[in-house]
N, C-alpha and C positions, 0 to 999 in steps of 0.2 A: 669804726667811725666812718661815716657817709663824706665823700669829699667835698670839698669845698671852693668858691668862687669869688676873685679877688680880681679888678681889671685894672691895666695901669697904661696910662698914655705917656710914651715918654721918647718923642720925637718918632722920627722913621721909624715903622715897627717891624722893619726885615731884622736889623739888630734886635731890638728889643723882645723878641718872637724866639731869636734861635737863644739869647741869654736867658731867659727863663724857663728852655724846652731841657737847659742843662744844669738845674736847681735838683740838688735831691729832696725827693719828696712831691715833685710838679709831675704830675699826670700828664696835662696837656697845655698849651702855651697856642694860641690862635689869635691872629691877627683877622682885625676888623676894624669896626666905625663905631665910636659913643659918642652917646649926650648932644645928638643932631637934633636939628629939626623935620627932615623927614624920611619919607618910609623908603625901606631900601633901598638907602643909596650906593649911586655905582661911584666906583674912582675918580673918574674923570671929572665925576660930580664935586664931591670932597674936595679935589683938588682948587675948586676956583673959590676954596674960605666963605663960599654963601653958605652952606647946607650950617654950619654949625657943631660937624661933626671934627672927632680927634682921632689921626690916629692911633690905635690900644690896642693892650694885649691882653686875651682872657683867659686869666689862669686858673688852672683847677691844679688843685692842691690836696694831699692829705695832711691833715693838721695834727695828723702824730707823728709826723715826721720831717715836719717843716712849719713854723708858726706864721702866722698873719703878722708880727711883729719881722721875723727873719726876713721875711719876702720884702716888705716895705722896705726895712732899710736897707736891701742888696737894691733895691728901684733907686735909690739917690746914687748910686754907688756908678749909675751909668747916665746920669744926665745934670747938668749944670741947673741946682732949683733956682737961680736966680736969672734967669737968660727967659725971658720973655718972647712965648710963641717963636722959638727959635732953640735947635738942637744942633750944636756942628752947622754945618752947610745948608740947611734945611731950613726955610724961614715962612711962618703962614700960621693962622691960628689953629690949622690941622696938625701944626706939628707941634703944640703946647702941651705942658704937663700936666698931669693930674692922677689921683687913685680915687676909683670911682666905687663904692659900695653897694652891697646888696643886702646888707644885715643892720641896720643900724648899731646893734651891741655892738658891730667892731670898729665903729664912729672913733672911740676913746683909744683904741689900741692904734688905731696907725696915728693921731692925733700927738700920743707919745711921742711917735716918732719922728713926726713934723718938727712937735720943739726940740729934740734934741737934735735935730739936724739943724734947725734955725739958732741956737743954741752954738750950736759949732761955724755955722760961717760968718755968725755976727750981722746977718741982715734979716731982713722980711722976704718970704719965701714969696717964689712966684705961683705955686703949684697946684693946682685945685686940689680939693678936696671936697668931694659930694656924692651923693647918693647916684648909682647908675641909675638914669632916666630910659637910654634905649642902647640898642648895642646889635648890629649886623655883623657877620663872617665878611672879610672882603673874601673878594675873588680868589680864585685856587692858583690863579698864578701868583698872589703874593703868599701864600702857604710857604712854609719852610725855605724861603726865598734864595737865602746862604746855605742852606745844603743846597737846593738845587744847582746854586750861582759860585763857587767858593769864591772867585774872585770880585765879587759883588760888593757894591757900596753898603758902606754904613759906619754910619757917626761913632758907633762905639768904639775905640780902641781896639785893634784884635785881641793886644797884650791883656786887657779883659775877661778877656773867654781861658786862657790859660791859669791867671788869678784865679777865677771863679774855681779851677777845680783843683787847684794849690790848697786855698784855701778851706774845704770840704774834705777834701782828704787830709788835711792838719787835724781837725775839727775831731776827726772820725781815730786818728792817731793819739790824740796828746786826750782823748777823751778822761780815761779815767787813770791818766797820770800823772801824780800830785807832784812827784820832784822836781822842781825847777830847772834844774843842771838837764836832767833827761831831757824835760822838755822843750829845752835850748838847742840840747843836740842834734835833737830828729827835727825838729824844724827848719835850723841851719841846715842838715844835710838835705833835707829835704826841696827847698826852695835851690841850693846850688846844683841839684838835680835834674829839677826841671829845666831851670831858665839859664843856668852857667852862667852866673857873674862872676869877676875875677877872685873876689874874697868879699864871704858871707859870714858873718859871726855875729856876739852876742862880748857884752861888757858888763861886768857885775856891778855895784855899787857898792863898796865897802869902805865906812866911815867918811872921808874926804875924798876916795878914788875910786875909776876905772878900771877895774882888773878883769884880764882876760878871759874871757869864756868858751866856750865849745864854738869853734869856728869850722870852716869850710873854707884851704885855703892855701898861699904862703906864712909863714912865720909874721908874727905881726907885734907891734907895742904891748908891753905887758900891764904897764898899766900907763894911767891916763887923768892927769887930774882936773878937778871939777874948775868945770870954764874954759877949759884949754883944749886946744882945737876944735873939730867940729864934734868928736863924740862928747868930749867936755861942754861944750857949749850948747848941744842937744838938753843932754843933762840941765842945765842950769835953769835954761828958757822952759823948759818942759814941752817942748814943741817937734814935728819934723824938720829938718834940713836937709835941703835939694842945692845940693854943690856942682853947679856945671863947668867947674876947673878950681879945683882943690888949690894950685897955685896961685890962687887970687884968693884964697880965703884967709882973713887974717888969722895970725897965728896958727897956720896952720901945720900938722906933726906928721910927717912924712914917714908912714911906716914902710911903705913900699915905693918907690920912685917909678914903678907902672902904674900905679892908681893915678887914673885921670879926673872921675868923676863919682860921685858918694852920697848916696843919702842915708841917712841917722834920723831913725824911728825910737822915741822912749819907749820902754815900758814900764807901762801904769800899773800899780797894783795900792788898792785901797788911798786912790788918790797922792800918791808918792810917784817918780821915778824910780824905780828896783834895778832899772839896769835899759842897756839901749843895744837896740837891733844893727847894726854898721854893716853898708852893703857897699862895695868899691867894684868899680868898674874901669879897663883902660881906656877905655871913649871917652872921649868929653860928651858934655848934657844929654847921658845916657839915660839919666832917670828924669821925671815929670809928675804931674799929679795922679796922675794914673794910679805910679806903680805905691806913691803916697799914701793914697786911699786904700788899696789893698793890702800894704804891708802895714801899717795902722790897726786896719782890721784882724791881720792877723797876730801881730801882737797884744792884743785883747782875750785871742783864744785860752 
């Protein structure tokens, strides 16, 4: 199959350019200028919000190994839809969002994905969505900017870019394994792997409780009942919890007196909680939306 072309503006595209150059399946990932009004514009130009242009990343894609659905919704996963002409630190209608087409048929497929993002944050999205109109290469100094730069600016969290290949490598691991328990395990070991949180684990759901699953860690509560502390209470609301000092959290169940900081991810399985992801850390507000969004995402895997 012949690959394919999908462009996405989503603030500063030095981020957005190396995040998509590290998608399995993306060819190529090139920063430019869409949906201006006129002909090849330079930077300097762009930058004074007359031209009309955004800037975007133009991705080529093989679509047997990476769908126009996947691509889209990893694009919300690095920019705030509701933050108008403004990414991070970066403020100007150059830096607004949008997924720009070149096929009409795949109108409907990233559309999906709008509502189900709109859907989740409970407002009206700010983000375009429209047929690419025009689209230039910037300059070759903004090409691969963060490899050139490492310590170079950009609004996307670094912690991001590590996500991005956590999660891909899950994907590719737990692919064709149905047991649960397994899939608990390598994922737990997998994520205290990479990133070293103090204790990473997984809590089953059985009948009214919390019972211990495959962790990664110190010894920890065996079980846990529904509502009580924060894995309880995860459970209950069916939500994440971001605990930036566990000892302020009501009722809270002290399974280790080093855990400073915790968040509790459910997982969903045919619209149930089946069991919750519990990540502990000895820092305080260790964790943020960031690591939210990603460990979300990969408790869906």
């Amino acid at each position: 199959m012949s690959m394919k072309e999908i462009y996405f503006a989503a603030g500063c595209f030095w981020g957005a350019q190396y995040f998509f150059s590290q998608v399995d399946g993306v060819k190529e990932a090139l920063c430019g200028y869409a949906n201006g009004n006129t002909a090849h514009p330079k930077y300097e130009e762009v930058y004074t919000d007359t031209t009309g242009y955004a800037e975007t990343v133009k991705v080529s894609y093989n679509p047997e190994r990476v769908s126009l659905t996947e691509l889209t919704s990893l694009f919300f996963t690095i920019i705030n839809p509701l933050s108008l002409n403004r990414q991070g630190a970066d403020e100007g209608t150059r830096y607004r969002t949008g997924v720009y087409y070149t096929d009409a048929q795949e109108k409907a497929a990233i559309q999906a994905v709008f509502q189900a993002e709109e859907a989740k944050v409970g407002a009206p999205l700010v983000v375009e969505l429209e047929p690419l109109r025009s689209f230039y290469p910037a300059e070759e100094r903004h090409q691969d900017y963060l490899d050139k730069n490492p310590g170079g600016y950009c609004h996307v969290p670094l912690k991001t870019f590590r996500y991005l290949r956590l999660y891909q490598d899950l994907k590719l691991i737990l692919a064709d394994e149905p047991d649960p328990i397994a899939r608990m395990a390598n994922t737990a070991a997998l994520i205290q792997e990479r990133l070293h949180f103090f204790w990473t684990g997984f809590y089953r759901v059985q009948g009214e409780e919390l019972v211990l699953g495959p962790f990664q860690g110190p010894s920890a509560c065996m079980r846990i009942g529904y509502g009580k502390g924060v894995c309880g209470t995860a459970w209950k609301e069916a939500r994440t919890l971001l605990v930036p000092d566990v000892e302020a959290f009501p009722g809270h169940i002290a399974c280790s007196s080093e855990s400073r900081s915790e968040i509790v991810v459910p997982v969903m399985r045919g619209g149930k909680v089946t069991a919750v992801l519990d990540i502990d850390s000895k820092e305080l507000a260790m964790f943020d939306t960031t690591d939210a969004t990603w460990l979300e995402r990969i408790s869906c895997i």
